[in-house]
Structure formats: structure tokens, C-alpha cells
C-alpha positions in Angstrom: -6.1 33.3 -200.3 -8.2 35.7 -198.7 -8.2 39.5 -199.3 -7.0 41.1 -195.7 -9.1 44.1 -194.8 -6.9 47.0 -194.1 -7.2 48.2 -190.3 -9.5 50.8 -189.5 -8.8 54.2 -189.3 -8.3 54.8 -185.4 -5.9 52.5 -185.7 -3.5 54.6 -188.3 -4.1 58.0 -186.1 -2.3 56.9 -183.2 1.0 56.0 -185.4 1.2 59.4 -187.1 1.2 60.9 -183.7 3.9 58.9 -183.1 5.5 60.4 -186.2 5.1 63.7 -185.2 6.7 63.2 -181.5 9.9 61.4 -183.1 10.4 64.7 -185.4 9.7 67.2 -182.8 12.5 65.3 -180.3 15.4 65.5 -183.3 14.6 69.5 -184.0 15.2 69.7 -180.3 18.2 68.2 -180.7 19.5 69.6 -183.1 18.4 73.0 -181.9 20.4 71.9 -178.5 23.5 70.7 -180.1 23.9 74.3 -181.9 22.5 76.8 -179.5 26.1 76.5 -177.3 28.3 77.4 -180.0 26.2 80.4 -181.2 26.7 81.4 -177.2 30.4 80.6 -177.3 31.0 82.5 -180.2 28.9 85.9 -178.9 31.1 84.9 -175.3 34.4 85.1 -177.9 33.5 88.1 -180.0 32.5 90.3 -177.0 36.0 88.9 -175.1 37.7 90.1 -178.0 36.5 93.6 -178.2 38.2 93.5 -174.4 41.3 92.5 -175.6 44.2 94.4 -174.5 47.4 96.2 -176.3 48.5 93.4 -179.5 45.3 91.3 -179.3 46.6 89.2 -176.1 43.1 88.4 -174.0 43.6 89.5 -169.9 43.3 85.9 -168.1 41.2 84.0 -171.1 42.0 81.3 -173.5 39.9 81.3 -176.5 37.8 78.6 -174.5 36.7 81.0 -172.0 37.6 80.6 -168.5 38.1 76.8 -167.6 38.0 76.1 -171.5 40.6 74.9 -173.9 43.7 77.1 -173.5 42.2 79.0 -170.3 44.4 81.3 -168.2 44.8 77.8 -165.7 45.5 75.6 -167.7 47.6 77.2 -170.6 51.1 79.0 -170.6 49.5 82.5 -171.3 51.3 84.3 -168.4 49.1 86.1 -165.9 48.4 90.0 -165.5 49.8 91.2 -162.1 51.3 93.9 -160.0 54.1 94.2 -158.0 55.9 95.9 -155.5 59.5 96.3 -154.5 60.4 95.5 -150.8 62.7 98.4 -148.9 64.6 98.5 -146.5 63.5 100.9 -143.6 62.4 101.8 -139.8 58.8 101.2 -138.3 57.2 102.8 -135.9 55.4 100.3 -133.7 51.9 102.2 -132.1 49.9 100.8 -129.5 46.4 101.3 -130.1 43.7 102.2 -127.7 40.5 104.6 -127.0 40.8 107.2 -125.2 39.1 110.6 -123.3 39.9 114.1 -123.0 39.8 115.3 -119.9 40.4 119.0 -118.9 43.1 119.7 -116.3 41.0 122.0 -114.6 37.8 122.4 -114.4 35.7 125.1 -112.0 32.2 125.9 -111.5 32.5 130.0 -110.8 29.6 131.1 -108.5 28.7 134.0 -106.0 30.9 134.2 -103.3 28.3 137.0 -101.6 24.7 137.1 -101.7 23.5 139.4 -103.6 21.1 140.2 -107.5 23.6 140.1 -110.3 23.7 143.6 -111.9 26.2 143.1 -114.6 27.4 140.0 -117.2 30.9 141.2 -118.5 32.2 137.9 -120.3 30.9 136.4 -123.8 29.7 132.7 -123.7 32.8 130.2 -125.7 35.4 133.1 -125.0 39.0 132.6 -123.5 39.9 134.3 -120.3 42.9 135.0 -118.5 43.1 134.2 -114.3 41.3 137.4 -112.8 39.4 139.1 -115.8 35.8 140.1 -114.4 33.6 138.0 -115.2 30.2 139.7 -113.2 29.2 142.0 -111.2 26.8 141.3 -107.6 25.2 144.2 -106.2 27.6 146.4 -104.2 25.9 148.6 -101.9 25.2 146.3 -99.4 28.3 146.0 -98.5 29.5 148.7 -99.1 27.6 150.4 -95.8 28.5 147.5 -94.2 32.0 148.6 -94.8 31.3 152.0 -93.7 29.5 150.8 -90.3 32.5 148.9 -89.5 34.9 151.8 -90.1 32.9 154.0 -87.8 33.4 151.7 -85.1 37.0 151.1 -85.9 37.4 155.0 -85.3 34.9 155.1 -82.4 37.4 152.5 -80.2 40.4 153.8 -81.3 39.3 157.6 -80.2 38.5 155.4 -76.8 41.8 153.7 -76.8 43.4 157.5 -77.2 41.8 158.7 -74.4 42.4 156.0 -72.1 46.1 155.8 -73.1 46.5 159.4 -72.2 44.8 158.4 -68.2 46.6 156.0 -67.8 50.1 158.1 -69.0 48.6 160.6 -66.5 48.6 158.4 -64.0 51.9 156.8 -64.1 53.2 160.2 -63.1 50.5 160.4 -60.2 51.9 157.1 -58.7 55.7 157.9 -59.2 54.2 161.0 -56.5 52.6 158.4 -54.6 49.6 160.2 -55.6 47.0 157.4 -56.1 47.3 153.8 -54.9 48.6 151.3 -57.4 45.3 149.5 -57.7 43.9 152.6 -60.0 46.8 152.8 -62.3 46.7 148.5 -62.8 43.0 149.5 -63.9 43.5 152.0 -66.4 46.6 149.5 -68.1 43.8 147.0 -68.0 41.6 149.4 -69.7 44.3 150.2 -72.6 44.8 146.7 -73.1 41.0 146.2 -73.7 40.8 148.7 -76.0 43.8 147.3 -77.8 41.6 144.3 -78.2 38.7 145.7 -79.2 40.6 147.8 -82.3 41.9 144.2 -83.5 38.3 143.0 -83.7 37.1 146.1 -85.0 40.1 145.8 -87.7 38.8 142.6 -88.5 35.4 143.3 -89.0 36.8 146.3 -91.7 38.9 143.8 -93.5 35.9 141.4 -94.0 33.5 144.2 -95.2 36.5 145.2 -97.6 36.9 141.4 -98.8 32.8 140.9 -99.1 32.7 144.2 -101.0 35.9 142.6 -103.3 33.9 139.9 -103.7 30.7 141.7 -105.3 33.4 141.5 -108.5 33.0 137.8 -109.7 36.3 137.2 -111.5 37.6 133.7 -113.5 39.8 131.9 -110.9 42.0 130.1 -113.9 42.9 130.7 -117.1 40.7 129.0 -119.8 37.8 129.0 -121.9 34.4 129.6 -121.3 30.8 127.8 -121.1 27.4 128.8 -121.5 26.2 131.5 -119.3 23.8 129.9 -116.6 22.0 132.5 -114.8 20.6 136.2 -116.3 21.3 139.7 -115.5 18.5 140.3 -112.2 18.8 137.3 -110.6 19.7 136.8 -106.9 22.7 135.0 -106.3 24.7 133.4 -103.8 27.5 131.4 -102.1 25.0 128.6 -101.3 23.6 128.4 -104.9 23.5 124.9 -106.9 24.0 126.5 -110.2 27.0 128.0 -111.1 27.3 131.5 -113.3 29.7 129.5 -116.1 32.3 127.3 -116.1 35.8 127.4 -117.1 37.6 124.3 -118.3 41.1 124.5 -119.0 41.9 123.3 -122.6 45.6 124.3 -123.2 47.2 122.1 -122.1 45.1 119.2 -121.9 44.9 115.6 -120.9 44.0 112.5 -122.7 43.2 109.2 -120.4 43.3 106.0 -121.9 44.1 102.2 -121.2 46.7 99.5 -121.9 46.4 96.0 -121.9 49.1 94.4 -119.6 51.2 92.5 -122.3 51.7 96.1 -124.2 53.2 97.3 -121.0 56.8 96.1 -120.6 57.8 98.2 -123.2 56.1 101.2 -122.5 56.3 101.6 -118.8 60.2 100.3 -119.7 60.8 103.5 -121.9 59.2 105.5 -119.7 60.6 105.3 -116.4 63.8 105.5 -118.4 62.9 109.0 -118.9 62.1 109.1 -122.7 59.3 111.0 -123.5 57.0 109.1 -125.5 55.0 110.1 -128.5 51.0 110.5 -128.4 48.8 111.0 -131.3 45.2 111.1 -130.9 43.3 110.5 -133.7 39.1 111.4 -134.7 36.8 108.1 -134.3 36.9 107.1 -138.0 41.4 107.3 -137.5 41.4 109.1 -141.0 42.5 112.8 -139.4 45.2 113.3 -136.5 43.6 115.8 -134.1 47.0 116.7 -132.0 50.5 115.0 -130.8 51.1 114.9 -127.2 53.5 112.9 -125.0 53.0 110.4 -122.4 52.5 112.3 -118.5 51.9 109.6 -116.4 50.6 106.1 -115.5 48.6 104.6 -112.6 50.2 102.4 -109.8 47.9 99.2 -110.1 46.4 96.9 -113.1 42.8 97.0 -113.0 41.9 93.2 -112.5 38.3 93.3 -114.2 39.8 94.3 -117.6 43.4 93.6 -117.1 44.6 97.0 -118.3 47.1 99.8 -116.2 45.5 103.6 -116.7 47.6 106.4 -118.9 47.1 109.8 -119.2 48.8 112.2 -121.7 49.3 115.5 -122.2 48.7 117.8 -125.2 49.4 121.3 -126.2 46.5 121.5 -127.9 47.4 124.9 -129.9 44.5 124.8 -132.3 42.0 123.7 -129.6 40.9 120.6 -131.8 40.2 118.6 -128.5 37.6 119.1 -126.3 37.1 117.7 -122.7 34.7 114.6 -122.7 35.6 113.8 -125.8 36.1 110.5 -127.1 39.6 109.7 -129.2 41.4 107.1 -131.2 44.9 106.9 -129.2 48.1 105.8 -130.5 51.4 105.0 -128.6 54.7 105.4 -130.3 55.8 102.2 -127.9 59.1 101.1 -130.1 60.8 101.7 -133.4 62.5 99.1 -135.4 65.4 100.2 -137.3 66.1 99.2 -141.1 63.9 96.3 -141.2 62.3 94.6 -144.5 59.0 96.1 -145.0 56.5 95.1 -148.3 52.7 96.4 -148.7 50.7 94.3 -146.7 48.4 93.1 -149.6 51.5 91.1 -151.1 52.0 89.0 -147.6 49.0 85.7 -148.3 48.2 83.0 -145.8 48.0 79.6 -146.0 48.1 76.3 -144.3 52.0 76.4 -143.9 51.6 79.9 -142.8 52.4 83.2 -144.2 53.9 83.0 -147.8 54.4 85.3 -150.9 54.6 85.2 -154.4 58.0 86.3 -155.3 59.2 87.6 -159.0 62.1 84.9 -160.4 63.6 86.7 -163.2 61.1 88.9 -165.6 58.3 86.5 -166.3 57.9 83.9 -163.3 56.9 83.4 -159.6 58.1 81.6 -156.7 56.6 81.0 -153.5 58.5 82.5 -150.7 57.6 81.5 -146.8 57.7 84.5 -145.0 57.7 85.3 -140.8 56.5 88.4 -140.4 56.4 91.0 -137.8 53.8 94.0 -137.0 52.2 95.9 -139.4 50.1 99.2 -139.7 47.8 98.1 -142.1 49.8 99.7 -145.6 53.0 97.6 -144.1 54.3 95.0 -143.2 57.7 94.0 -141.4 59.1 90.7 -142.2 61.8 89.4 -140.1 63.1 86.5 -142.4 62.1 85.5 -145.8 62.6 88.4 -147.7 65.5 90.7 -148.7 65.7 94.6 -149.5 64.7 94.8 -153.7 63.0 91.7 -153.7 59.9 92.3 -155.8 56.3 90.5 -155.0 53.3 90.4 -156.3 50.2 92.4 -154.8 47.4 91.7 -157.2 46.8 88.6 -159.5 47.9 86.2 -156.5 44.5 84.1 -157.3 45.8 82.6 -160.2 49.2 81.9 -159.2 51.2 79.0 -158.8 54.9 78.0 -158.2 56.7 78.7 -161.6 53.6 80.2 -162.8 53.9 83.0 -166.0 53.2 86.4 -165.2 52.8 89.9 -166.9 54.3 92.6 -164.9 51.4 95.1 -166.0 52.6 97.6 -163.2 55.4 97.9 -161.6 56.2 100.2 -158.1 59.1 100.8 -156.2 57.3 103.4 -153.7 55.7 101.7 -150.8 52.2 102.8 -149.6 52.4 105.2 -146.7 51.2 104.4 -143.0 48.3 106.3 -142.0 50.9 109.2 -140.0 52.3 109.7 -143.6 49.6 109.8 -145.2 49.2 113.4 -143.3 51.9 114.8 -145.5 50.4 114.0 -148.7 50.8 109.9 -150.6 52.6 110.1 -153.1 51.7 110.9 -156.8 51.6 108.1 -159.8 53.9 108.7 -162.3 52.1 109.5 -165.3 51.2 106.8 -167.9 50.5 104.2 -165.3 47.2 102.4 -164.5 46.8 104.5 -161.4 47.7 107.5 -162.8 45.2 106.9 -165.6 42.3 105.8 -163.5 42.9 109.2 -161.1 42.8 111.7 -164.8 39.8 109.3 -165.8 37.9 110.7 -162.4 
């Protein structure tokens, strides 16, 4: 047989290659196959530094999340919180924006023409109904007052004299001294002399009331604006601009609007003569400004927006509202008495409705159907489903199931308060709890 001549060498390079690839692909594997646990197990030892009190991991098998043993699919019981429900009343507020408006408002000016000579008020103070407020140049009218009394006394020495001819005749014509057509003259004389004094009075009075009137003084009692015209300016009853103005402010008003099905109760309670609680509130509703009570209401729905016109009234003793301002309003309409009531977070919603996790003995949770009523954002009312001292869950709900294990990890009987409580103060942790803890840790 023949020798067979080895292949050349080109033909060898191409297989070592091949070599090469095949080893790169099972280090890759390899590498792949490993590289997961070596995560898992940094994943596990940084989960168990966050291990809570005894070593028990908060919502984590030793899979991980989804893993073997994960909080879903294991009987590790869940972390959660829970609340009491109480038994109470709740005030039911109707909600709406509203304005201040002043109940009076005037623009003072000059009554008299005349160049101010004196500014006697300081702009933003309070005034009382007839305080001086300016002073318009007096001497005007003040000759004009003297020019009248002159002629007042010149007619009323003419009126003296011709009362004593015509006396003085009335005795001539009992003598049948003089014919009857002089004395008829000289009564008509008196009587135009009579006349004359009225007008004359008149024209005294007005010079008295013009001179008055130099004094500018605050028709109502209120506070003041800014001061519009300076000291050496001429003034007058036909001017545009007013001197200052005086608005009102105690008491004062608030308008505001209700949509037509919020009205049966209101305008109900109302006309029954209850007077019904106001509260106006700043724009961000986190401070009450003042409490009033409802005043009045208009006679006809507005049929563009479907809403009927209010307008309360407010002390307003620390002046915190001011006209043209804009408020939050709230309407005391009703209050129901000793109904269920659970924070708001613990009512969920779902495709049956609205439904809560409810705590069956110490360590499980049903699901409770719930109708509810109003609420005022901390509570809610429910009208069936719950009693007083049942206890439901607020936080942990999405990982809950019917039956499913809990961890009660905080447990509070106080309910939070509504936003009018919170006014008084909410009340304080007790110590050693969560809360209590987080608020020392700030």
C-alpha cells in the first residue's frame, strides 16, 4: 500500500480554531451558570442585615421576592397596621369657593370745592363714624356765611319797621283815618318781608352747612385705604378720585355658591331657622381663617352653572379676611349621629365595590364588603359592613388575601382627626411605637 501524505498545513489551522471556539463557549457557560448564585447570595446577605427583631425577614422568603418561600407564596404572615373602628358623629361640610365682600364700602370725597389744607387720618387705620378725616379750606365760606347773616339782619330790621306801620295803621283805620286800601298794603308789605327772612334764613343755613362741610369726616365706621390725594390739592364734589376709602371689615360677608343637589338640606335647615355653621378656610385648606354663620341665600338658581348664591356673615375679630379675597368655604349642612367611622386608607375598591381587610382573631384577615357613606378625607362613615371595635388593616393591604397571615406591627385605637380637629392639636404617639420613633428620629 501506499504511504498517504499528511494534509497540508492550512488545512490543520482551521480545526484548532475550531478548538478554541468550543472552549471559549463552555467557560461562558460555566461562568453563566455561577454568576446567579454569587448575585443571590450578595441579594440574601444584604436582606439579612435588614432583618427585623428574632431574625424574621419583613415580606421575603429566603428566595427573594417571588422565590421559594416568598412572602406570596409561603405562610410567613405579613407586616401590617391596623386601626380600630369607633363609634361617633360626623359633621357633613359642603365644599365650595368663595369671596369676601365688605358690607360697606364708600369712596369719601369733597363735598365743597376747595385746596385741602390738612390730612388728619393715617393710611390702614380704624375709624369710628364721624372722626375727621381732612380738612378743605374754610374761609371761603366762611364770608359767605357772614354775607348771608348781614342780609338776614338787613330784612329783618325791614320787617321791624314795616311791622310797626302797619301796627300804626290799624289804629289810623279803627279812626277812619286812612282808607282801607293803605293798611291792605302795608300787611302785604309784612308778609313780604316775612318771606324774604325765610329765604334769607335759608341762605344762612346753607353757608353754615358748606362751612360744616370744609371738615371731611368718615361716614361709617371701618378701616382705612391708601390716602389718594396730597395736602395742597384742590378738591371737590365733582372729583373722580376719592380722598380714601373705608371698607367695613367687622362684620363681614363671604359670597359663595351651591350646587343644586347640596341644596335640600341646606336651604331645609335654614328656613327652619337654625343658624348654620361657616368656616372659611386659606386656599391651600391647611389654616381656618374665621367661623361665621349662614345670612342669606338668593331667590333663583343660576341656570348657566346650576348653582343658588349664599352669603355669610363673619365676626371677623382678628381681621384675618379681607374684602376681595378669595376663600375655601365649608358648610356645616348635616351631622350624623353615632355612626361607624374607620380612617379612610383602610376602606379599598374593587370590582364588587368597596371592601376591607378585616382582623379574624390575632393573626388572620377577612374580607369584609363595606357601603360607605361621606368622608372628610381622614374618615370615613360606613353605613353597613362594619361594627364599633372592629379592627382593619390600613397598610400592608397589597399582599393580602382572604385568610391571609398577618403581623400586627402597629396597632391604634385613635382615629385620625378631620381637618377642623386637627386645629386643636392631633394627637400624640405613644411612645415606643413606629410613629413615635420615626417623629424622635426627625
Amino acid at each position: 500500500m501506499s504511504e498517504q501524505t499528511p494534509p497540508p498545513a492550512f488545512y490543520r489551522r482551521p480545526r484548532a480554531w475550531l478548538i478554541g471556539i468550543v472552549v471559549l463557549l463552555l467557560l461562558a457557560a460555566v461562568a453563566w451558570k455561577f454568576w446567579p448564585a454569587s448575585s443571590t447570595s450578595t441579594d440574601a446577605a444584604q436582606h439579612t442585615s435588614r432583618r427585623g427583631p428574632g431574625g424574621a425577614g419583613v415580606g421575603r422568603g429566603p428566595g427573594g421576592m417571588g422565590g421559594p418561600g416568598g412572602g406570596l407564596f409561603n405562610n410567613e404572615p405579613t407586616p401590617v397596621r391596623v386601626a380600630a373602628a369607633r363609634q361617633g358623629d360626623f359633621p357633613v361640610y359642603y365644599k365650595a369657593l368663595g369671596t369676601v365682600t365688605a358690607l360697606n364700602t364708600v369712596s369719601v370725597r369733597g363735598r365743597v370745592d376747595g385746596e385741602l389744607v390738612k390730612v388728619a387720618f393715617e393710611e390702614g387705620q380704624k375709624v369710628k363714624a364721624g372722626d375727621l378725616l381732612a380738612v378743605i379750606d374754610p374761609r371761603t365760606y366762611q364770608i359767605a356765611l357772614q354775607q348771608a347773616k348781614g342780609t338776614l339782619a338787613e330784612n329783618q330790621a325791614q320787617l321791624k319797621n314795616a311791622q310797626i306801620d302797619y301796627d300804626r295803621y290799624r289804629g289810623l283805620y279803627a279812626e277812619d283815618s286812612i282808607a282801607k286800601q293803605t293798611l291792605d298794603t302795608q300787611e302785604a308789605l309784612v308778609n313780604q318781608y316775612k318771606g324774604t327772612l325765610q329765604g334769607n334764613q335759608a341762605a344762612v343755613n346753607q353757608a353754615k352747612l358748606n362751612l360744616d362741610f370744609t371738615n371731611v369726616r368718615a361716614p361709617i365706621s371701618g378701616r382705612l385705604g391708601l390716602r389718594q390725594v396730597d395736602v395742597g390739592n384742590l378738591v371737590g364734589s365733582s372729583d373722580t378720585t376719592s380722598l380714601v376709602t373705608i371698607t367695613q371689615t367687622q362684620p363681614i360677608s363671604v359670597a359663595f355658591t351651591l350646587p343644586e343637589n347640596e341644596l335640600p338640606t341646606v336651604v331645609q335647615r335654614f328656613r327652619s331657622g337654625e343658624k348654620l355653621r361657616v368656616e372659611a378656610w386659606d386656599r391651600a385648606e391647611t389654616r381656618l381663617q374665621a367661623e361665621g354663620v349662614l345670612q342669606s341665600l338668593d331667590n333663583q338658581i343660576d341656570t348657566t352653572t346650576g348653582t343658588l348664591k349664599f352669603k355669610a356673615r363673619f365676626g371677623n375679630d382678628k381681621e384675618t379676611l379681607f374684602p376681595n379675597q378669595f376663600v375655601n368655604v365649608r358648610v356645616l349642612a348635616d351631622t350624623l349621629r353615632n355612626v361607624v367611622l374607620v380612617p379612610t386608607p383602610a376602606v379599598q375598591f374593587g370590582n364588587a365595590g368597596s371592601f376591607a381587610y378585616v382582623m379574624d382573631g390575632d393573626d388572620k384577615v377577612t374580607i369584609r364588603t363595606l357601603k360607605v357613606g361621606p368622608n372628610d378625607g381622614a374618615n370615613t362613615v360606613i353605613l353597613e359592613g362594619l361594627a364599633s371595635g372592629d379592627r382593619v388593616v390600613l397598610e400592608g393591604t397589597d399582599r393580602l388575601r382572604e385568610g391571609s397571615k398577618v403581623l400586627v406591627v402597629h396597632d391604634s385605637d385613635a382615629m385620625p382627626t378631620s381637618p377642623s380637629e386637627q386645629l386643636q392639636g392631633s394627637p400624640k404617639a405613644p411612645a415606643g411605637t413606629p410613629d413615635a420613633a420615626a417623629k424622635d428620629a426627625r
